[in-house]
N, C-alpha and C positions, 0 to 999 in steps of 0.2 A: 755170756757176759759175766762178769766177775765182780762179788763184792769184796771193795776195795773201802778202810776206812777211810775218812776224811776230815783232815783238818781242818779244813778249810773254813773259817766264818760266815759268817752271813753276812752281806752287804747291803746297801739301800735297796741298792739295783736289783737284787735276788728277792728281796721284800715286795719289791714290786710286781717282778714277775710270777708271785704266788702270787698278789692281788688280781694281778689282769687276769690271773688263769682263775681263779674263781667268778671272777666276773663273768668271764666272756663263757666259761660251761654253764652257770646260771643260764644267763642269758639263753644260750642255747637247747637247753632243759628244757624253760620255762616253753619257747617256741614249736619244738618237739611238737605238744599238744593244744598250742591254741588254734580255737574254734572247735576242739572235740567237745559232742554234748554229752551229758550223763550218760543216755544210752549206748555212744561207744565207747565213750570211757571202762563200762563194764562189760564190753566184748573182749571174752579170751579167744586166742587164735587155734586153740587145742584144747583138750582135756590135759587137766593138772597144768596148766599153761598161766602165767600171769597177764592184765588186763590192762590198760594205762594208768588205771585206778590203783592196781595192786603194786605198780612200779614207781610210782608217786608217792604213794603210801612206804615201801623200800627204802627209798630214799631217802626219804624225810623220816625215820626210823635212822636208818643209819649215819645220817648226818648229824643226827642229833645225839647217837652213842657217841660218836668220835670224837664229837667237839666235848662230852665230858672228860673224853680219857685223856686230852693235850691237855682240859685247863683244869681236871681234877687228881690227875692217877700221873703226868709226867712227873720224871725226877730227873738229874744229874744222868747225862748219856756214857754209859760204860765204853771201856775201849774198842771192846771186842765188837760192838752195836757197829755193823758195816754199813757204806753208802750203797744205795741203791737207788736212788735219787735218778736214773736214766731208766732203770727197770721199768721204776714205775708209772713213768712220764710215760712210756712205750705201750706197755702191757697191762696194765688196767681197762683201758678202754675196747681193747681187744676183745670182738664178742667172738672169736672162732674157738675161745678158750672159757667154759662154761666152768661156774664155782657155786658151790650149794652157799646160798645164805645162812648165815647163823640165825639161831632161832628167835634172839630178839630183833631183827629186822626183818622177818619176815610177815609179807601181807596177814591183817585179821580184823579190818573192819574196821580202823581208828579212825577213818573219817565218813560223813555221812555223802560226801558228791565230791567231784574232780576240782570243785570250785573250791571246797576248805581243805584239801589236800594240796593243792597250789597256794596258796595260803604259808598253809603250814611249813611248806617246802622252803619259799621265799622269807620266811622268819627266819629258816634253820642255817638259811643261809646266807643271811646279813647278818647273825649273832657268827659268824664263823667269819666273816670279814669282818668282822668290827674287832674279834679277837685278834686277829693278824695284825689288823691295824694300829690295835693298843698296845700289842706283846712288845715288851722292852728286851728279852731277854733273846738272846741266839738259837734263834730253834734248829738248829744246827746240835748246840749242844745241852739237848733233853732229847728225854727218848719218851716215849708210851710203848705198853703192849695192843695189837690191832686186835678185834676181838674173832678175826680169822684166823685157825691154826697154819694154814696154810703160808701167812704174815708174817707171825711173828711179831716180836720189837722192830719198834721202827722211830725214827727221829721224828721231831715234831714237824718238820718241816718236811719230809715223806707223807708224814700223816697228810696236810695238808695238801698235796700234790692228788694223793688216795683220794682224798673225798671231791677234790675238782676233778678230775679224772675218773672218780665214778659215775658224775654226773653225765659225763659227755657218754660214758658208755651206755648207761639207762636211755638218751635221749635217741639212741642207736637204735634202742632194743624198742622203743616206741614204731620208731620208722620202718621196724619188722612188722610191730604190732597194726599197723596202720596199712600194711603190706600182703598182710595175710587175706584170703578169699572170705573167709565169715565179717572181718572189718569190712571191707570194698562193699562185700551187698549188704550189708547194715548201713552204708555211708552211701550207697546208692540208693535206696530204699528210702533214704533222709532228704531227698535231692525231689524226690517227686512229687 
């Protein structure tokens, strides 16, 4: 696939359609984990492996860098800044395709239980639709830097697709997490 710039504005309709897609990955995040208790919250599936705690923690780390770099670090989108806007709809959530975390989102204990990490999560991400919500201006045409090299510059409105679309992916990597054999007899073990 090809990035191709794009003139193209932003419309109601395209406003909305980031909203619903933050919603409905929320949503599906948050679900991912309900009814895990603390203690499987902190079961890893592997050595060096992350936990649902660790991936909540991720998230909410990384939802929280992004939304500064659209409403603190965007500027005027240069010409050259291509669309990618299908890319990223596609392949973000794709888990066959593993990306190391940058180091400020990765797990180290910022919250004390799975209950004030979902918390956290769900702040990070009504402060991220409320921004959608307010932004007056065409995010279309501002760009940020992603704090992935792999990224790059991306419009603000990539950006946003990025962070709902990382959610769906995380809420993926849970139903691994919940999938694995040390989860099942931790969660069997809870049952008796």
């Amino acid at each position: 696939m090809t990035s191709l710039p794009n003139p193209v504005t932003t419309s109601a309709a395209d406003k909305e359609k980031l909203l619903s897609l933050l919603h409905e990955t929320k949503e599906r995040f948050l679900a991912s984990f309900a009814g895990i208790n603390d203690e499987q919250s902190r079961c890893c599936p592997a050595e060096g492996k992350w936990s649902i705690l660790d991936t909540v923690e991720h998230l909410t780390a990384a939802e929280q860098t992004l939304l500064k770099r659209i409403t603190d670090t965007r500027r005027p989108r240069s010409a050259a800044t291509p669309n990618r806007e299908a890319i990223f709809l596609g392949a973000v959530a794709d888990r066959t395709r593993k990306l190391e975390s940058p180091e400020t989102a990765r797990p180290r204990g910022r919250f004390a239980d799975l209950g004030e990490a979902r918390t956290q999560f769900a702040t990070a991400r009504d402060s991220t639709i409320r921004f959608v919500e307010q932004c007056t201006e065409d995010p279309r045409a501002t760009e940020a830097t992603h704090p992935h090299p792999m990224i790059g510059v991306v419009t603000m409105y990539e950006m946003v697709i990025i962070m709902a679309k990382h959610a769906e992916r995380h809420a993926l990597q849970i139903e691994e997490i919940k999938n694995c054999p040390a989860f099942r007899a931790l969660a069997a073990g809870s049952k008796s």
